[in-house]
C-alpha positions as CSV (number, residue, x, y, z in Angstrom):
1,X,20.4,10.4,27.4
2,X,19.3,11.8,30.8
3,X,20.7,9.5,33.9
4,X,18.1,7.2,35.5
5,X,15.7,7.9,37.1
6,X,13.9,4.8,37.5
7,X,14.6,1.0,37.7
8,X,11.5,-2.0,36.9
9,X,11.8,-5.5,36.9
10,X,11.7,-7.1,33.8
11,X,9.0,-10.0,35.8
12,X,6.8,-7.0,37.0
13,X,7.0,-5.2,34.1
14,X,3.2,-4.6,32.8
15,X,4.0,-3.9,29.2
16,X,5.9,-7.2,29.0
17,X,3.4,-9.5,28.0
18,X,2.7,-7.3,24.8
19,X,6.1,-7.7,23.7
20,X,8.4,-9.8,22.2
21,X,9.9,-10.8,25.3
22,X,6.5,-12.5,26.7
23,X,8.2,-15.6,25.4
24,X,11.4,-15.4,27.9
25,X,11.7,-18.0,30.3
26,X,11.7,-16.9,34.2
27,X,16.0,-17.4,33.9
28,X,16.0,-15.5,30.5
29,X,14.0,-12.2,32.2
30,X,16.3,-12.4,34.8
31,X,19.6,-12.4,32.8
32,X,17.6,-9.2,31.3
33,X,16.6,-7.4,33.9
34,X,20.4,-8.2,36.1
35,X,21.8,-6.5,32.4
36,X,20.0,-3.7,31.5
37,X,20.6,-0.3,32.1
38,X,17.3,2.2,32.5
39,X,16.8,5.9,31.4
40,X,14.4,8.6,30.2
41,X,14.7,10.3,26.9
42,X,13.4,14.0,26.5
43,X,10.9,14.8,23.3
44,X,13.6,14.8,20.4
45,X,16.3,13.0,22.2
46,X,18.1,10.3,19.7
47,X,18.1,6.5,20.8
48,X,20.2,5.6,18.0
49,X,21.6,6.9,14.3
50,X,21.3,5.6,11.1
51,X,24.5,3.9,10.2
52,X,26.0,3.3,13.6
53,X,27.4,0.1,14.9
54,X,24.3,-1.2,17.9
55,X,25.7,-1.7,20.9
56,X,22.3,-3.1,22.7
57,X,18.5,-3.2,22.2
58,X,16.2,-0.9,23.4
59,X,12.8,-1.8,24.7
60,X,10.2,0.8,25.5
61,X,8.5,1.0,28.9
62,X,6.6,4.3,28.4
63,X,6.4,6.7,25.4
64,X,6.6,6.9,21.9
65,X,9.4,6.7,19.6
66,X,9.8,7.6,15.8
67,X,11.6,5.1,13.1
68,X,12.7,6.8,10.3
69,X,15.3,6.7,7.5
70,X,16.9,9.8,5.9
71,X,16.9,9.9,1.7
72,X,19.2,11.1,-0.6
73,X,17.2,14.4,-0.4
74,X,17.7,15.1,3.4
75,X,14.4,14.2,3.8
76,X,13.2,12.1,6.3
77,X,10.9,9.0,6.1
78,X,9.1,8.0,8.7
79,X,9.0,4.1,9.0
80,X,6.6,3.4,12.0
81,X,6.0,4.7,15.0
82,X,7.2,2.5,18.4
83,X,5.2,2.3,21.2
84,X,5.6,0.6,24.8
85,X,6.6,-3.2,24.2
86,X,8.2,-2.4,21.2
87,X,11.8,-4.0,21.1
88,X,14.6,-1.6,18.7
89,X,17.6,-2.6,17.3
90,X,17.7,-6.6,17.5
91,X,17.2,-7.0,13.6
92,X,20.7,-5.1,13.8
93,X,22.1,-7.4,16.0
94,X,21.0,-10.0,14.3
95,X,22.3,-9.1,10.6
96,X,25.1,-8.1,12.4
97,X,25.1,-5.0,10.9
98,X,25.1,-0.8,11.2
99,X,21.3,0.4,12.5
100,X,19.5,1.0,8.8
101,X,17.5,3.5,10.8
102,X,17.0,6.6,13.4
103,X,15.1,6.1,16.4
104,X,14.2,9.3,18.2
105,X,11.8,9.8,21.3
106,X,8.2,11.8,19.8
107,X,7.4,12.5,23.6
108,X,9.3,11.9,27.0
109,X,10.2,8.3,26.6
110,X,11.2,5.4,29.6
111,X,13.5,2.9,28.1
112,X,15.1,0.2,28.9
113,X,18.7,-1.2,27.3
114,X,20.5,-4.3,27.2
115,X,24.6,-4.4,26.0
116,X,25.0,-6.5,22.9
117,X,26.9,-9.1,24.6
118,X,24.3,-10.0,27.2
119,X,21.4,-9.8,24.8
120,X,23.5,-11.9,22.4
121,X,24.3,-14.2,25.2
122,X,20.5,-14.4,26.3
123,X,19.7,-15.5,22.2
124,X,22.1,-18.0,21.9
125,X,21.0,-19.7,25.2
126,X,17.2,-19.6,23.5
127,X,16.3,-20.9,20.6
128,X,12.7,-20.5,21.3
129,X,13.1,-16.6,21.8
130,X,15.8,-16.3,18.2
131,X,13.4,-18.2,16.3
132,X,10.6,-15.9,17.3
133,X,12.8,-12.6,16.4
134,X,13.7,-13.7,13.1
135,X,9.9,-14.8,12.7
136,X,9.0,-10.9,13.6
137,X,12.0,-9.5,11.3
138,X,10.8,-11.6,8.3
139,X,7.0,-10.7,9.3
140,X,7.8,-6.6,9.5
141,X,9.7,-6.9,6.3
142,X,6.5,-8.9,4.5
143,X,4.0,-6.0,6.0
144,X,6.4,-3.0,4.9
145,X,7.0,-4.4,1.4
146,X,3.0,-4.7,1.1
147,X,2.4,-1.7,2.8
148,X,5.0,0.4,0.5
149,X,3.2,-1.8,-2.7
150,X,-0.2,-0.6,-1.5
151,X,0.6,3.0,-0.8
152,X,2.1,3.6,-3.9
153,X,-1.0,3.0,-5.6
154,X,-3.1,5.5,-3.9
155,X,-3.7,9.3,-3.6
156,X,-2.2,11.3,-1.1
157,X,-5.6,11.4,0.2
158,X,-6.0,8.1,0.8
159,X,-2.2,7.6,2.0
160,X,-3.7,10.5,4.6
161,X,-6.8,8.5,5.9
162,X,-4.5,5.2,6.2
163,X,-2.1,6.7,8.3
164,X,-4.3,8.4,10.6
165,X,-6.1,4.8,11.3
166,X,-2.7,3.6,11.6
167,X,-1.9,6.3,14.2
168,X,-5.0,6.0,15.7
169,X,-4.5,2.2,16.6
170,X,-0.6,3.0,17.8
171,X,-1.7,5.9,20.1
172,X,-4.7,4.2,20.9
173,X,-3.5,1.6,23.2
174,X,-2.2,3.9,25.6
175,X,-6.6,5.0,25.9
176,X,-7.9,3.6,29.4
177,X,-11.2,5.4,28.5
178,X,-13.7,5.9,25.8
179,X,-12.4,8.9,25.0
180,X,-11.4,9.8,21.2
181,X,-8.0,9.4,21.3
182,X,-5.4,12.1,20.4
183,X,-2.7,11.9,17.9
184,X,0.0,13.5,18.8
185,X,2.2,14.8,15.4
186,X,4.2,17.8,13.9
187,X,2.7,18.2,10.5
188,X,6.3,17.8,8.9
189,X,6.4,14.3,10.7
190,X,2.8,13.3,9.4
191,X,3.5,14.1,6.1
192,X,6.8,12.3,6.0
193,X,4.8,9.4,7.3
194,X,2.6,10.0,4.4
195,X,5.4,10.9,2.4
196,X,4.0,14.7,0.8
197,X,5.1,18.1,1.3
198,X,3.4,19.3,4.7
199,X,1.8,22.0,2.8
200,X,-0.3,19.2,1.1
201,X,-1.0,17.6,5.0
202,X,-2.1,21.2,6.5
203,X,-4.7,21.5,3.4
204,X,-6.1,17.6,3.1
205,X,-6.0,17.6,7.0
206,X,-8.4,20.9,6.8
207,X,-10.9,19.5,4.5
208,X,-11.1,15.9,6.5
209,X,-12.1,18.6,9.2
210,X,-14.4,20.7,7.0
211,X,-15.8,17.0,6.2
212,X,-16.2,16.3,10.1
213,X,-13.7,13.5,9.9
214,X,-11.5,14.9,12.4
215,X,-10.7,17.3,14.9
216,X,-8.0,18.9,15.6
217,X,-6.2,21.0,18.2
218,X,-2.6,22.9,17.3
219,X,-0.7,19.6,16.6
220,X,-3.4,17.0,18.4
221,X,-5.6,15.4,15.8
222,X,-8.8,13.2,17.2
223,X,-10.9,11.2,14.4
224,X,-14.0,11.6,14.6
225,X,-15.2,9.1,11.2
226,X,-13.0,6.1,11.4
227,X,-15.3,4.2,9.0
228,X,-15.3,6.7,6.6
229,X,-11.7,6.8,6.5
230,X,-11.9,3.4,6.5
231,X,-13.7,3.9,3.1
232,X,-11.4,6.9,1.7
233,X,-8.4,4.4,2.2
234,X,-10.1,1.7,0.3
235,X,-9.4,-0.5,3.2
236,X,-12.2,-3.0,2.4
């Protein structure tokens, strides 16, 4: 982790409101911002390992960061991708156990980090705020065991058009403009969101392109059809 190189308020914060600490009373973002620590993660740089003790949470200010687990095989499986607002590592603070996953910066990443002690300090003094984290853990555990259920049952084609709507909206937000928006991907990491061999990606990803779905740019992929992805997913 590089050293800081900038410092925000937790109360000025824009991306605030669109996370899970909107909910903070004006005491509870102070305790926040007077604990955390700030600092900039380079493409590939590790926020935390699979199987390590937490010793804080990490919320994003700028940048994206990649959730994923590693299998039996070596291989990895992407899990989601975390934006700006996103909040990492509570659920492990709150099982009070090892990180069950990898978090590693997809692009130059701001984050901010709060010790365990403080942020545990900060949830015992709030019931509001722990009731609304263990609402969230229980709700991304609901949408994964569906989403896993749903996937399962369809082609790698239609896994493909899924995740790139599900990309699109993740990357999306960061759009001022009407611009397409770009996602941003290695092929290895797309298809072990989709969960293929990357030689299957590079060929479906060429015919969504033969088919006009999609354009695409070395790594940078812009959709072009969302509805008729929309309709290959069978997202009706």
């Amino acid at each position: 982790m590089k050293s800081s190189k900038f410092f925000i308020e937790c109360a000025e914060c824009s991306v605030r409101k669109d996370s899970k600490l909107s909910s903070l009373c004006h005491a509870d973002v102070e305790k926040f911002s007077d604990s955390k620590s700030c600092a900039e993660y380079k493409k590939g740089q590790v926020l935390f390992h699979e199987g390590t003790r937490p010793l804080g949470v990490f919320c994003l200010n700028h940048g994206k960061v990649k959730v994923f687990k590693t299998g039996f095989d070596g291989k990895d499986q992407i899990i989601k991708i975390s934006r700006a607002g996103d909040l990492l590592g509570y659920k492990a603070m709150i099982s009070e156990d090892t990180y069950s996953v990898t978090a590693e910066a997809l692009e130059d990443t701001k984050v901010c980090f709060v010790p365990k002690g403080d942020f545990l300090s900060i949830l015992d003094g709030s019931p509001h705020f722990n009731n609304i984290l263990l609402r969230e853990a229980c709700k991304e555990l609901g949408v994964m065991t569906e989403s896993l259920t749903s996937l399962a049952q369809k082609s790698v084609r239609e896994r493909l058009a899924v995740t790139l709507l599900m990309l699109n909206d993740t990357y999306g937000l960061d759009i001022q403009d009407e611009t397409p928006v770009e996602i941003n991907l290695t092929r290895e990491d797309l298809a072990n969101i989709v969960g293929t061999a990357t030689e299957t990606i590079i060929r479906l990803l060429h015919d969504f392109k033969e088919e006009k779905l999609i354009e695409s740019k070395g790594r940078k992929i812009k959709i072009l059809e969302p509805k008729k992805l929309i309709k290959i997913g069978q997202l009706y």
